[in-house]
LOMARTOR-102403 format. One record per atom (N, C-alpha, C, O): residue number from 1; residue in one letter; atom name; x, y, z. Coordinates in pm, whole numbers, padded with zeros to 5 digits, m for minus. Layout:
REM LOMARTOR-102403
+-----+---------+-------+--------+--------+--------+
: num : residuo : atomo :      x :      y :      z :
+-----+---------+-------+--------+--------+--------+
: NUM :       a :    CA :      X :      Y :      Z :
...
+-----+---------+-------+--------+--------+--------+
END
This chain:
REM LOMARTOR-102403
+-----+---------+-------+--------+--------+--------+
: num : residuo : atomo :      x :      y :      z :
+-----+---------+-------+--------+--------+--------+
:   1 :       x :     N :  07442 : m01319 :  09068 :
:   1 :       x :    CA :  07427 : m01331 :  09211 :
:   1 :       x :     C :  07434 : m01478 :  09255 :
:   1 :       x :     O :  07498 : m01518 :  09352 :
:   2 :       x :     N :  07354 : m01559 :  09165 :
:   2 :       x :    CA :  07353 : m01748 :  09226 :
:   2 :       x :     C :  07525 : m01779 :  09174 :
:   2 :       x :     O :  07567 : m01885 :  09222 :
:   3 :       x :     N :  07623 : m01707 :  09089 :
:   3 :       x :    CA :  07736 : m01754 :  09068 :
:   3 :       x :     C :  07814 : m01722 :  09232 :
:   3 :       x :     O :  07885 : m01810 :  09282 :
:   4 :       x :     N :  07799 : m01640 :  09275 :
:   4 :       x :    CA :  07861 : m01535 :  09403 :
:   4 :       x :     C :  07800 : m01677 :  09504 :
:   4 :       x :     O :  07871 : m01778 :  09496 :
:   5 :       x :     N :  07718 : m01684 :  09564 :
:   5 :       x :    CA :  07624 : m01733 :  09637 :
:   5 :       x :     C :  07718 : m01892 :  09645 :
:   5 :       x :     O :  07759 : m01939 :  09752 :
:   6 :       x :     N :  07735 : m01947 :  09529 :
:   6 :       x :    CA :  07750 : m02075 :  09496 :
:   6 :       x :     C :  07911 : m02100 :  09537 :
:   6 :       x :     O :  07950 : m02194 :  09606 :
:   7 :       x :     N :  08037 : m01945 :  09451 :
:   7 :       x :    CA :  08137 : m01956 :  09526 :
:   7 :       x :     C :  08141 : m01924 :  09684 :
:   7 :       x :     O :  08233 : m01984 :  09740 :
:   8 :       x :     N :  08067 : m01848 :  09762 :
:   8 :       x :    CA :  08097 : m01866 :  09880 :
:   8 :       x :     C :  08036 : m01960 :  09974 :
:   8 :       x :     O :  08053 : m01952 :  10096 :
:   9 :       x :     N :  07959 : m02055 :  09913 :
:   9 :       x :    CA :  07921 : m02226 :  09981 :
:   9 :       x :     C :  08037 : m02295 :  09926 :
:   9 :       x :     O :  08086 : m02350 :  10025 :
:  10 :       x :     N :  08109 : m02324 :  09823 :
:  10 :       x :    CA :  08226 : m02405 :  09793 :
:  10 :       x :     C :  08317 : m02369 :  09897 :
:  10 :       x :     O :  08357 : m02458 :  09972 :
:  11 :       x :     N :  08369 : m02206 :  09916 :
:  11 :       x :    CA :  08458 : m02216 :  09938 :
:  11 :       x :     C :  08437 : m02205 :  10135 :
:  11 :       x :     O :  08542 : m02202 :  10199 :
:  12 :       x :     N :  08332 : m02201 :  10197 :
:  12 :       x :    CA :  08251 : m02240 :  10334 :
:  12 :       x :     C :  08315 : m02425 :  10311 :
:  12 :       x :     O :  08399 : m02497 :  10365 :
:  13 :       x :     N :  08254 : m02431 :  10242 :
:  13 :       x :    CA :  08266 : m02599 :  10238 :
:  13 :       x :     C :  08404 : m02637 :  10243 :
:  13 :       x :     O :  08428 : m02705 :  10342 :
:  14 :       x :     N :  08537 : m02608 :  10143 :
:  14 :       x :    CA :  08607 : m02629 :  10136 :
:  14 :       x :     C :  08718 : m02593 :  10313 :
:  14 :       x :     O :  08799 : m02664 :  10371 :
:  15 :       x :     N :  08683 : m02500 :  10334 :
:  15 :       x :    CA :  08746 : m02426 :  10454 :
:  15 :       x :     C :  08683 : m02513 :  10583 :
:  15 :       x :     O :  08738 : m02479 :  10687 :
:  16 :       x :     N :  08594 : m02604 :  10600 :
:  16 :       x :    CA :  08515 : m02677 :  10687 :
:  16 :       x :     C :  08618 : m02744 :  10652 :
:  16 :       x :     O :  08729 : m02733 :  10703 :
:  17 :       x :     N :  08586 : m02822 :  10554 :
:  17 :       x :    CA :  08719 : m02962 :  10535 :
:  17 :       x :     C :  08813 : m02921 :  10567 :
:  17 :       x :     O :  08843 : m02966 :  10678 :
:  18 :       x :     N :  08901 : m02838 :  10519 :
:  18 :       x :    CA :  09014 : m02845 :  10574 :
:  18 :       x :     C :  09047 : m02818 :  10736 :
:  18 :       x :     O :  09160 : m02846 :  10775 :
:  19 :       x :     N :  08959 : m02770 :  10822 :
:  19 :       x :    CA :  08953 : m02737 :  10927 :
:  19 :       x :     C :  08947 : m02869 :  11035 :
:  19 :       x :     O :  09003 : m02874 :  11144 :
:  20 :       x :     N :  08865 : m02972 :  10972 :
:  20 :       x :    CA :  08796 : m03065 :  11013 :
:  20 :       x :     C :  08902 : m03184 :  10974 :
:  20 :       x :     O :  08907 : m03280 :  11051 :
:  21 :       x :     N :  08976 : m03184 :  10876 :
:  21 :       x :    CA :  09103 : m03265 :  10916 :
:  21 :       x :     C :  09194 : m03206 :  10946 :
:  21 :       x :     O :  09287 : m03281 :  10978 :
:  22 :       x :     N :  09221 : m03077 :  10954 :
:  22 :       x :    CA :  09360 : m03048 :  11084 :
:  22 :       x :     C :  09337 : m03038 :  11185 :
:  22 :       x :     O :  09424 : m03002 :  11265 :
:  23 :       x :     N :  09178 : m03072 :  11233 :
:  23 :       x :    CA :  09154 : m03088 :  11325 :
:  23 :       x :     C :  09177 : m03250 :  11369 :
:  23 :       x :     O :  09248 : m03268 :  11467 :
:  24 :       x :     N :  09142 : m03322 :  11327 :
:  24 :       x :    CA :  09129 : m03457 :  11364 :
:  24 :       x :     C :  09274 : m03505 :  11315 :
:  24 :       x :     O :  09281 : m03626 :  11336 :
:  25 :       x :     N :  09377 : m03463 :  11266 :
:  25 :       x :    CA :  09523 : m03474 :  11264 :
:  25 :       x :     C :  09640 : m03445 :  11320 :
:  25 :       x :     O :  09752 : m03490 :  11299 :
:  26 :       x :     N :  09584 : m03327 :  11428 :
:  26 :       x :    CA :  09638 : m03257 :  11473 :
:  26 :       x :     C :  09731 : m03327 :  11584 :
:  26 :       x :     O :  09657 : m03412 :  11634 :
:  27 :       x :     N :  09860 : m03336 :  11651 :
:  27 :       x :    CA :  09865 : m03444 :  11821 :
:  27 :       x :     C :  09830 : m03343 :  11866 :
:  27 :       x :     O :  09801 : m03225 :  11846 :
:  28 :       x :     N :  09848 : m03466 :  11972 :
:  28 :       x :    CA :  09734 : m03451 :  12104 :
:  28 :       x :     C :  09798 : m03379 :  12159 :
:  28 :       x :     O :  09782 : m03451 :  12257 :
:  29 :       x :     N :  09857 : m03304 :  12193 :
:  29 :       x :    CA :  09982 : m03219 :  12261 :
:  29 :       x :     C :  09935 : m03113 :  12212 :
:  29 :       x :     O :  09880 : m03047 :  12299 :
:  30 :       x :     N :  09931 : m03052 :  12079 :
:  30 :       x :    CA :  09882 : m02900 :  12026 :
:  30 :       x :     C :  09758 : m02901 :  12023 :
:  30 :       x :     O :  09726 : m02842 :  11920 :
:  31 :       x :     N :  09607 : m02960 :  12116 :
:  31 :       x :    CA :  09525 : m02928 :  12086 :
:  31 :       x :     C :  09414 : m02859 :  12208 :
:  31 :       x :     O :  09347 : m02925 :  12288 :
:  32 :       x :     N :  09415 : m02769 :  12201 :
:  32 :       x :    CA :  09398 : m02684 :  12337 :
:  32 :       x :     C :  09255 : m02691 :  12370 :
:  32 :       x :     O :  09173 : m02738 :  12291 :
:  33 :       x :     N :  09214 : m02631 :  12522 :
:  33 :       x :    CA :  09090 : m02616 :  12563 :
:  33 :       x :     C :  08999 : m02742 :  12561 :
:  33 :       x :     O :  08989 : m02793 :  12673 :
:  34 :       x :     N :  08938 : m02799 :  12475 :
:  34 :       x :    CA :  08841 : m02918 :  12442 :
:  34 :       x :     C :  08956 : m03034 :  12401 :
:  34 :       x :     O :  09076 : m03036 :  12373 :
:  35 :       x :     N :  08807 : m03161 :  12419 :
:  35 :       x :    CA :  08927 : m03266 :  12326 :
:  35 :       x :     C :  08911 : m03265 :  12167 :
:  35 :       x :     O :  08822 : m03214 :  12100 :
:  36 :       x :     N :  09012 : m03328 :  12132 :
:  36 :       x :    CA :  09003 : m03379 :  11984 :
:  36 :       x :     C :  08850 : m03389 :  11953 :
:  36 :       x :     O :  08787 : m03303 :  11892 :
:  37 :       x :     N :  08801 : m03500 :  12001 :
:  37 :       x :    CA :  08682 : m03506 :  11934 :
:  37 :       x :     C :  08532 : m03371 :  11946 :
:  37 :       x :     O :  08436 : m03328 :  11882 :
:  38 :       x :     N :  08591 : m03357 :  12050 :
:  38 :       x :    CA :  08467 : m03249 :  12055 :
:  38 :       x :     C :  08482 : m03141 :  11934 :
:  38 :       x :     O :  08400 : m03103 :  11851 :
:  39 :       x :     N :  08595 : m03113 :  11953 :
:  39 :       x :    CA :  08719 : m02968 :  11844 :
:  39 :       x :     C :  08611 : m03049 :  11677 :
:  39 :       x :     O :  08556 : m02973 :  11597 :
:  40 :       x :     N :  08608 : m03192 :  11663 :
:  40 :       x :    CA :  08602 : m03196 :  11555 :
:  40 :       x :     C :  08458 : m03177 :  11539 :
:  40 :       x :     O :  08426 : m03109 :  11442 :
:  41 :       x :     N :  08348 : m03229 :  11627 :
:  41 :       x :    CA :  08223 : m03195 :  11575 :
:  41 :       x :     C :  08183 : m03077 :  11568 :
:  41 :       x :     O :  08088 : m03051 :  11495 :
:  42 :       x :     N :  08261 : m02955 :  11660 :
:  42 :       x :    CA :  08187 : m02889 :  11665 :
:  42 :       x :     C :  08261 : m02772 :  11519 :
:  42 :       x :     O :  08210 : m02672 :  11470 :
:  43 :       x :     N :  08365 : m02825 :  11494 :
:  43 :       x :    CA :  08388 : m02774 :  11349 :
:  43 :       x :     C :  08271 : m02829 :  11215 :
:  43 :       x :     O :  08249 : m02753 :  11120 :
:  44 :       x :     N :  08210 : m02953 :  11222 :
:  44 :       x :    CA :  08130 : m03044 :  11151 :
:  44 :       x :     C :  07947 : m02972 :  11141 :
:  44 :       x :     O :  07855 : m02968 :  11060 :
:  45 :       x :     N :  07985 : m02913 :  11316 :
:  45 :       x :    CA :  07772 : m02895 :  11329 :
:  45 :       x :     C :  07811 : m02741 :  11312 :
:  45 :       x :     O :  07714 : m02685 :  11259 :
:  46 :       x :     N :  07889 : m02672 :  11330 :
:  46 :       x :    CA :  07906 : m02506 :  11311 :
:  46 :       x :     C :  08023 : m02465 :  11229 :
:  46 :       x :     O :  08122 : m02407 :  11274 :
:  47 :       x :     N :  07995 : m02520 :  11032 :
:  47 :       x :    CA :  08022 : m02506 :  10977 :
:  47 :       x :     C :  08184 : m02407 :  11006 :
:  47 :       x :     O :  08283 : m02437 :  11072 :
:  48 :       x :     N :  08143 : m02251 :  10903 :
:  48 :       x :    CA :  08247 : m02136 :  10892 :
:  48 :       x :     C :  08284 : m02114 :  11048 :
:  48 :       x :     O :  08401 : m02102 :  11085 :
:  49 :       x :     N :  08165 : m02111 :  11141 :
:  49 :       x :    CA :  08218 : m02062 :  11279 :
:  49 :       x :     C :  08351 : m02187 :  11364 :
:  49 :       x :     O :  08464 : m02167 :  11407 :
:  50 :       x :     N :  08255 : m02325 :  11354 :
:  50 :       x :    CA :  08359 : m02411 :  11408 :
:  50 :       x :     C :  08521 : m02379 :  11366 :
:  50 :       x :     O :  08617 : m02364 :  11441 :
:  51 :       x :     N :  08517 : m02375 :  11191 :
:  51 :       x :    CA :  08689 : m02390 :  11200 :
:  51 :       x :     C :  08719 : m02285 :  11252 :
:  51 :       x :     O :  08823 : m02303 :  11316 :
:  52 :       x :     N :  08659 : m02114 :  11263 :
:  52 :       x :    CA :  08723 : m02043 :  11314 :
:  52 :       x :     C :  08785 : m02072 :  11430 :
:  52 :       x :     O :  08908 : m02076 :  11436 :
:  53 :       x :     N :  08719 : m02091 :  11517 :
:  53 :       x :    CA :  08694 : m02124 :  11632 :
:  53 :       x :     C :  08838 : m02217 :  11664 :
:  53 :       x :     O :  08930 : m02187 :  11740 :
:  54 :       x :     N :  08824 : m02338 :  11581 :
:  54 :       x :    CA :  08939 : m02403 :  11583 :
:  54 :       x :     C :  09085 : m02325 :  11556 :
:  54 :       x :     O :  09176 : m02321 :  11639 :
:  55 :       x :     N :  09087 : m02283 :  11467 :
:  55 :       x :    CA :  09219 : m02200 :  11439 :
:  55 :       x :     C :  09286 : m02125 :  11518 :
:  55 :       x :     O :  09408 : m02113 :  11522 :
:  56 :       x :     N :  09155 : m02040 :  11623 :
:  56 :       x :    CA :  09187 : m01921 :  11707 :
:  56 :       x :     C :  09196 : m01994 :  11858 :
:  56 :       x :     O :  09266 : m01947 :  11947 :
:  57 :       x :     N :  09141 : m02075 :  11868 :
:  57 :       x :    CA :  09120 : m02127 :  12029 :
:  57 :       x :     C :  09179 : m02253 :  12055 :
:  57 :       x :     O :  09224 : m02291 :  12163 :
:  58 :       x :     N :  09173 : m02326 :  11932 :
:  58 :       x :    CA :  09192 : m02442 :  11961 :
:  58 :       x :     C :  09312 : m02535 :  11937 :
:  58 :       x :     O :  09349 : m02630 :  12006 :
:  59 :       x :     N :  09367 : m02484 :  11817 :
:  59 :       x :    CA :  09523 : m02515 :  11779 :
:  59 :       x :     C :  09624 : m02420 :  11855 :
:  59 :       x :     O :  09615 : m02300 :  11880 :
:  60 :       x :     N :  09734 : m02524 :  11887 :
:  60 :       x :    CA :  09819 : m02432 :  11982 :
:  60 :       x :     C :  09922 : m02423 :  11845 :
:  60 :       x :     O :  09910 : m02492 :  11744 :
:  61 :       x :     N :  09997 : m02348 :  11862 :
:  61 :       x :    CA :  10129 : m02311 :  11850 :
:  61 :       x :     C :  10197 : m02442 :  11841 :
:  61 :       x :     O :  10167 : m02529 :  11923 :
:  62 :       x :     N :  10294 : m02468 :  11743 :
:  62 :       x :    CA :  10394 : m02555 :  11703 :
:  62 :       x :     C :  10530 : m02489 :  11799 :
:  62 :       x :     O :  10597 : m02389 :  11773 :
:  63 :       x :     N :  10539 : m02570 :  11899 :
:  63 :       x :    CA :  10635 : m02548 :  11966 :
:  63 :       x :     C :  10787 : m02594 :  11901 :
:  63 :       x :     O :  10810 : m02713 :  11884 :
:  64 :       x :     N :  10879 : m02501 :  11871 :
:  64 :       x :    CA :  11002 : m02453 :  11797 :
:  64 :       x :     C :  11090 : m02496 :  11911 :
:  64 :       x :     O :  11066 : m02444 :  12020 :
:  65 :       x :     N :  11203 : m02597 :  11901 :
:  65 :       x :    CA :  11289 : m02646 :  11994 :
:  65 :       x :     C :  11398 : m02548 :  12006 :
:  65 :       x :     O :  11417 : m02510 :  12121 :
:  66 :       x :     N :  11490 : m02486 :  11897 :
:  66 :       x :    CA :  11551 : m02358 :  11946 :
:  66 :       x :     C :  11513 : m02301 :  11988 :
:  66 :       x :     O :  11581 : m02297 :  12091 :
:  67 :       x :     N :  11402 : m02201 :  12003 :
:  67 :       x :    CA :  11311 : m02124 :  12048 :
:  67 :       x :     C :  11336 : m01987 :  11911 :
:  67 :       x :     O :  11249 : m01902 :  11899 :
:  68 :       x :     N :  11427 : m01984 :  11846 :
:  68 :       x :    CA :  11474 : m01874 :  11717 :
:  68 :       x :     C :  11397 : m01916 :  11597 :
:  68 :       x :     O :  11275 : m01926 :  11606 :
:  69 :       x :     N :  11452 : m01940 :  11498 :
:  69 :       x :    CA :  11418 : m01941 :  11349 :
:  69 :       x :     C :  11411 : m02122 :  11341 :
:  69 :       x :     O :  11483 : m02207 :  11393 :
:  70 :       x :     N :  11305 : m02131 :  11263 :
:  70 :       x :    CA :  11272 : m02260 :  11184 :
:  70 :       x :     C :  11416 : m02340 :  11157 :
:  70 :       x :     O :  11448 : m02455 :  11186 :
:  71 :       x :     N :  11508 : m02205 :  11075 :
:  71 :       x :    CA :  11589 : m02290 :  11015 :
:  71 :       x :     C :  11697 : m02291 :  11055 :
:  71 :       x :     O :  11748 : m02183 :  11088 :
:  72 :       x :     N :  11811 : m02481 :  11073 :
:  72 :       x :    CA :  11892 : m02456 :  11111 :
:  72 :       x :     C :  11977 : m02475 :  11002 :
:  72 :       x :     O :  11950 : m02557 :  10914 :
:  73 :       x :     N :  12138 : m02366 :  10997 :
:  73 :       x :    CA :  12254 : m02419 :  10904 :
:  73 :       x :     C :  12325 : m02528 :  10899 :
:  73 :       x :     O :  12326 : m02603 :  10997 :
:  74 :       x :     N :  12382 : m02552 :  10807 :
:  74 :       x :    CA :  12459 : m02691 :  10831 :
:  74 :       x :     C :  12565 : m02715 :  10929 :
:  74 :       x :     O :  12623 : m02819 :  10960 :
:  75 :       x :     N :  12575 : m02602 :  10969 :
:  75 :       x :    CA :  12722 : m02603 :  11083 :
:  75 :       x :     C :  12638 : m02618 :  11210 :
:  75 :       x :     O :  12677 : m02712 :  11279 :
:  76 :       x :     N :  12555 : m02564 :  11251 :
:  76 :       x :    CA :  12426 : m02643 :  11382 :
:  76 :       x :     C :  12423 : m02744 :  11349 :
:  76 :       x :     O :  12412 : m02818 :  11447 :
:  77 :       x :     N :  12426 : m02800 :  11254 :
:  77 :       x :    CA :  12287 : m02932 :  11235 :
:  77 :       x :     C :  12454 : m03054 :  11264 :
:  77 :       x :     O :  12561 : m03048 :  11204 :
:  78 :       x :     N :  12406 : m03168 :  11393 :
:  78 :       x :    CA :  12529 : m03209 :  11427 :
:  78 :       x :     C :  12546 : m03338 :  11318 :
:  78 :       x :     O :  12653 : m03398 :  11309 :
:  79 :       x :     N :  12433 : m03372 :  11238 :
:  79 :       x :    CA :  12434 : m03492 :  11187 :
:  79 :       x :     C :  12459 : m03497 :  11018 :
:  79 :       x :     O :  12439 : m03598 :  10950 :
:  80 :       x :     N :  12519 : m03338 :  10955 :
:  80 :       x :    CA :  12522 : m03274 :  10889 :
:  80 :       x :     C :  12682 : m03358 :  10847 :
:  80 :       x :     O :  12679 : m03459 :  10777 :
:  81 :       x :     N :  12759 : m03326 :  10877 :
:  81 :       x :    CA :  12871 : m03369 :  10878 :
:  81 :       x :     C :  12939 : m03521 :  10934 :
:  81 :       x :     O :  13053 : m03567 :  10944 :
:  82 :       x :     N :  12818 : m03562 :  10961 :
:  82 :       x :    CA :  12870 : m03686 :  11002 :
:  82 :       x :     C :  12936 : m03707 :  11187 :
:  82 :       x :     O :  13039 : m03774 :  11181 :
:  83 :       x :     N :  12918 : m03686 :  11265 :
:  83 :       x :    CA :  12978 : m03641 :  11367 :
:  83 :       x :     C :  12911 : m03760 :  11463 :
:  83 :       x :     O :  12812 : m03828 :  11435 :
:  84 :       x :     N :  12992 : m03764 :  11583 :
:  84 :       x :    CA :  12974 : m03870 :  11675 :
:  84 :       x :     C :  12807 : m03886 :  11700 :
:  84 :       x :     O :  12750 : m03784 :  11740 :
:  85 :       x :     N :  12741 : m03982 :  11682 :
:  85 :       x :    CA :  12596 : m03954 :  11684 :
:  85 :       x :     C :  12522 : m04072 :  11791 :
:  85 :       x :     O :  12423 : m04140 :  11763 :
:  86 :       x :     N :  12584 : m04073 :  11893 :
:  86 :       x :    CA :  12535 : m04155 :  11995 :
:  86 :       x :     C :  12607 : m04278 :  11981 :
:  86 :       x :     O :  12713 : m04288 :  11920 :
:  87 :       x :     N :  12518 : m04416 :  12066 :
:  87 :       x :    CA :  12617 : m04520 :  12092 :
:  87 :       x :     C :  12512 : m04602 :  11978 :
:  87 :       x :     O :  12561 : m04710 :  11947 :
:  88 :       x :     N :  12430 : m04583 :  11937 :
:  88 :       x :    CA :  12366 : m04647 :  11797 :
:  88 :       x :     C :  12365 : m04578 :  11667 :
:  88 :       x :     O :  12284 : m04488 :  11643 :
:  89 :       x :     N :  12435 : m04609 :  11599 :
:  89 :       x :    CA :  12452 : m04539 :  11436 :
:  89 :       x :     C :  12381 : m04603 :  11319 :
:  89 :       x :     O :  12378 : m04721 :  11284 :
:  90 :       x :     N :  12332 : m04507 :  11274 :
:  90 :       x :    CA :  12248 : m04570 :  11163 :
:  90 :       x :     C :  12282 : m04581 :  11038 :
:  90 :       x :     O :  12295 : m04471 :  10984 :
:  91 :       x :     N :  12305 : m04683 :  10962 :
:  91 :       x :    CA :  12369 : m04700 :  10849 :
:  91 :       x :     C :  12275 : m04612 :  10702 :
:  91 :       x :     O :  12156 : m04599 :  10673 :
:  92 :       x :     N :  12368 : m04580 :  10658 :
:  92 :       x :    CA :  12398 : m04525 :  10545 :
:  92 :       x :     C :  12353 : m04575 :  10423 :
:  92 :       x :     O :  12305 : m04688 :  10432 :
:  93 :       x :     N :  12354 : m04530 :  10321 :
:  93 :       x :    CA :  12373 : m04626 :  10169 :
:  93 :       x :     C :  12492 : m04599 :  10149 :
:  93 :       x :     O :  12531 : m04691 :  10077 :
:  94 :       x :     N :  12616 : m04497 :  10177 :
:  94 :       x :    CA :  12735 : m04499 :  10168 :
:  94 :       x :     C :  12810 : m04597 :  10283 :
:  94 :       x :     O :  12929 : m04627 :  10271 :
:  95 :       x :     N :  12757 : m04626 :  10355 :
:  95 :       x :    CA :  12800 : m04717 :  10471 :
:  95 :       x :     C :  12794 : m04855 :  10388 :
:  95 :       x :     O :  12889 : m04926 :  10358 :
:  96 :       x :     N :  12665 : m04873 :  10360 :
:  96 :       x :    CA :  12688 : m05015 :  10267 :
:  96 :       x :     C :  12752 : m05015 :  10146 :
:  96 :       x :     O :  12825 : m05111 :  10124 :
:  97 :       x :     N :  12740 : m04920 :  10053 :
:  97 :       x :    CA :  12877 : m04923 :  09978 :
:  97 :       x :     C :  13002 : m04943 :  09976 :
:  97 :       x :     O :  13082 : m04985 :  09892 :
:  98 :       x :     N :  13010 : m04877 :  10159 :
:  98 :       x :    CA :  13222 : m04879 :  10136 :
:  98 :       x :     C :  13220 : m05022 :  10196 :
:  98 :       x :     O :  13318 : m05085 :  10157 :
:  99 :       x :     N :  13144 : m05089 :  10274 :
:  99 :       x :    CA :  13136 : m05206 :  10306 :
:  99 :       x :     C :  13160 : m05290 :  10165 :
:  99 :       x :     O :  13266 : m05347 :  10141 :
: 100 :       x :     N :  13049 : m05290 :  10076 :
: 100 :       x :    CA :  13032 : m05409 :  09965 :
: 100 :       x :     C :  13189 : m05372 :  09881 :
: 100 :       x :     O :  13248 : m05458 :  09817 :
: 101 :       x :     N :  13247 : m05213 :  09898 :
: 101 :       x :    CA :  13355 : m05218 :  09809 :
: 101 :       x :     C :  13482 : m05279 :  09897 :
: 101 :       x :     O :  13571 : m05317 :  09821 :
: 102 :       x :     N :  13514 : m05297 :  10035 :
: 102 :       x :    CA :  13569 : m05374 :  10106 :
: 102 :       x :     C :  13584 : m05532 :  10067 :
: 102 :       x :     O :  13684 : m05601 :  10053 :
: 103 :       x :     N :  13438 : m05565 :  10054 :
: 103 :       x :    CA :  13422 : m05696 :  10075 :
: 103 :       x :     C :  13497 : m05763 :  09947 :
: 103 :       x :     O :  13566 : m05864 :  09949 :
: 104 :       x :     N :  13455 : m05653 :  09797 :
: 104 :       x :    CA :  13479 : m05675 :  09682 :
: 104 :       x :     C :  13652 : m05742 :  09662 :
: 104 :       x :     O :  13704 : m05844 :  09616 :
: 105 :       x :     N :  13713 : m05562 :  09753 :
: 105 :       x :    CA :  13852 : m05573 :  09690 :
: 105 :       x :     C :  13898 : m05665 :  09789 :
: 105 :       x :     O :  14008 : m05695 :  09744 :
: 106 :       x :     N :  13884 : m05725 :  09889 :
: 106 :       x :    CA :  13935 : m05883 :  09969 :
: 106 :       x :     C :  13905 : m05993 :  09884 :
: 106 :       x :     O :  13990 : m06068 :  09836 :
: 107 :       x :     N :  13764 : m06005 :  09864 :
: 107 :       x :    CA :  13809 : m06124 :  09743 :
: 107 :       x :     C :  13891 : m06104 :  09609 :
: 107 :       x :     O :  13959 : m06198 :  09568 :
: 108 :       x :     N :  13889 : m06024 :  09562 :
: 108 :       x :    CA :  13989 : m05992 :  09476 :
: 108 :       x :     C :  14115 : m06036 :  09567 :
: 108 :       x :     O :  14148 : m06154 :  09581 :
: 109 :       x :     N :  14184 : m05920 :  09632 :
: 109 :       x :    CA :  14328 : m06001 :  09698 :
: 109 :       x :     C :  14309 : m06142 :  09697 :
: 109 :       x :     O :  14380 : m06220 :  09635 :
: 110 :       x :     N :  14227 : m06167 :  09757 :
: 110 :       x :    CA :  14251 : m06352 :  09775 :
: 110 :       x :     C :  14262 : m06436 :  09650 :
: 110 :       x :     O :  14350 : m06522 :  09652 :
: 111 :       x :     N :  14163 : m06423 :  09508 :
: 111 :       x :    CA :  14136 : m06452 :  09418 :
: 111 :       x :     C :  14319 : m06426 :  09356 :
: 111 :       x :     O :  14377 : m06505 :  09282 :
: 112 :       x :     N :  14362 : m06337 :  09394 :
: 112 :       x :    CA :  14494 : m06278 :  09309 :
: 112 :       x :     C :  14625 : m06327 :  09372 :
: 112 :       x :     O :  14734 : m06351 :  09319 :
: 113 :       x :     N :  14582 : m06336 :  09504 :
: 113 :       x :    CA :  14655 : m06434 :  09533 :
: 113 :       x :     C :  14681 : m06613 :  09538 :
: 113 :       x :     O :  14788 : m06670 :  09559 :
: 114 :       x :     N :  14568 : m06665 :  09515 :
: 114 :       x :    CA :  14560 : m06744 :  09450 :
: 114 :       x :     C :  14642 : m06822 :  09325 :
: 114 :       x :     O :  14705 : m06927 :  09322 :
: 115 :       x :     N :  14605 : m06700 :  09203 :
: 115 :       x :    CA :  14597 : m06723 :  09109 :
: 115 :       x :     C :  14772 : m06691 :  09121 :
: 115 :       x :     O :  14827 : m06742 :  09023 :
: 116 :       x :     N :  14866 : m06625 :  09209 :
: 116 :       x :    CA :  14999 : m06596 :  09219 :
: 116 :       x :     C :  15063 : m06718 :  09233 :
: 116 :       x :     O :  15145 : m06767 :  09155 :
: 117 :       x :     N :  15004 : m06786 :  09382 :
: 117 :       x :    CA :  15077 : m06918 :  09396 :
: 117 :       x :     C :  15046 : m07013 :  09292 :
: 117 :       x :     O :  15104 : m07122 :  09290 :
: 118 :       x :     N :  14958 : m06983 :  09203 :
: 118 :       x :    CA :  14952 : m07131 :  09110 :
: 118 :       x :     C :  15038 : m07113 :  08988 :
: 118 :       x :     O :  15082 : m07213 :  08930 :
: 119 :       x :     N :  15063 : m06998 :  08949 :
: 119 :       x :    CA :  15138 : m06952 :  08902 :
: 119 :       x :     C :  15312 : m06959 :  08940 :
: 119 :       x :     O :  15407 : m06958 :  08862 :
: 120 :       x :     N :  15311 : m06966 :  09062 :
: 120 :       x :    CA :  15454 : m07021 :  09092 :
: 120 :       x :     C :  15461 : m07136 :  09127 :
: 120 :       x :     O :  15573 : m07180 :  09154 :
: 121 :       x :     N :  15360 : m07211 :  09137 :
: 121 :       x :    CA :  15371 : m07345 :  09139 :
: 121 :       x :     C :  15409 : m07398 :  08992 :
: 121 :       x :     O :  15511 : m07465 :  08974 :
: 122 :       x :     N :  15344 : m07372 :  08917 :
: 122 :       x :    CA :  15408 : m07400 :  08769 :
: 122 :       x :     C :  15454 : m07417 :  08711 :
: 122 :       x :     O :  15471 : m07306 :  08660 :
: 123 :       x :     N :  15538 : m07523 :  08626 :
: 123 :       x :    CA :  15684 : m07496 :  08625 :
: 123 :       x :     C :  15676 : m07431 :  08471 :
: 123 :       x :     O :  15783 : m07441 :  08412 :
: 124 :       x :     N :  15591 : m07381 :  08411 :
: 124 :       x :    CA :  15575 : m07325 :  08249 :
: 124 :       x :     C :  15502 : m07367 :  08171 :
: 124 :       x :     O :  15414 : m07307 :  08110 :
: 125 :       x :     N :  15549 : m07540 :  08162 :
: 125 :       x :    CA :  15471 : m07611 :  08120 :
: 125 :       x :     C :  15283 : m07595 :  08077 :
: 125 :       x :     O :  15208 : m07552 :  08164 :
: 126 :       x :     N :  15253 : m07617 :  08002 :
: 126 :       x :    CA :  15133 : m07618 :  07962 :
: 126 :       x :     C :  15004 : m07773 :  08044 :
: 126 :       x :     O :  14957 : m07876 :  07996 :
: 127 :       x :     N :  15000 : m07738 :  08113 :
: 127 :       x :    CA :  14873 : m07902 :  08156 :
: 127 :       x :     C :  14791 : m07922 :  08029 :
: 127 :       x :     O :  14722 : m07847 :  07960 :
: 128 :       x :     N :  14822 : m08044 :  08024 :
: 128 :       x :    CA :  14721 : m08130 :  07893 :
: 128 :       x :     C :  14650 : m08265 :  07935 :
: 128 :       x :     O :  14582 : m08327 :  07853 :
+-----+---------+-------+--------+--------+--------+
END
């Protein structure tokens, strides 16, 4: 019986905590009826009842911007494919790659060209 007794104070306890920081984590936008802080003491001074309380009255609903399903496919999703994404674009790690491999193969050309004209400058001869 004190084993029974003991799991349902852990798990009272445990269910407070967690109540008591999704309460105090929650924005300020999903948190209905009372404020934040009140939502949290009174989860703190009325243990099992507060979080109920919180769960049922006091957390709103996660408002869903489609208004359908959680999930969108890759053919919705506009940033999926790469697609016009406003007048500020945010770079990539493939963005800086094809950049650094740009930058690479220009000095190369130049380096190769270089090394062309000195080469036809030359007349065979060996410099000593």
């Amino acid at each position: 019986m004190i084993r029974l007794w003991l799991i349902v104070v852990v798990a009272a306890v445990a269910f407070t905590v967690y109540a008591a920081i999704d309460c105090a984590t929650m924005p300020r936008e999903r948190v209905r009826s009372l404020s934040r802080g009140v939502w949290v003491l009174l989860v703190i001074v009325l243990p099992v009842l507060g979080g109920v309380l919180w769960f049922l009255l006091g957390r709103a609903p996660a408002a869903r911007p489609g208004g359908g399903s959680g999930y969108r496919g890759p053919e919705d999703d506009p940033d999926f494919l790469g697609g016009p994404s406003g007048p500020e674009r945010h770079r990539t790690d493939k963005d800086q790659d094809d950049e650094t491999l740009r930058d690479l193969e220009q000095q190369f050309h130049e380096r190769d060209g270089r090394d062309d004209r000195h080469r036809r400058d030359d007349d065979g001869r060996a410099d000593r």
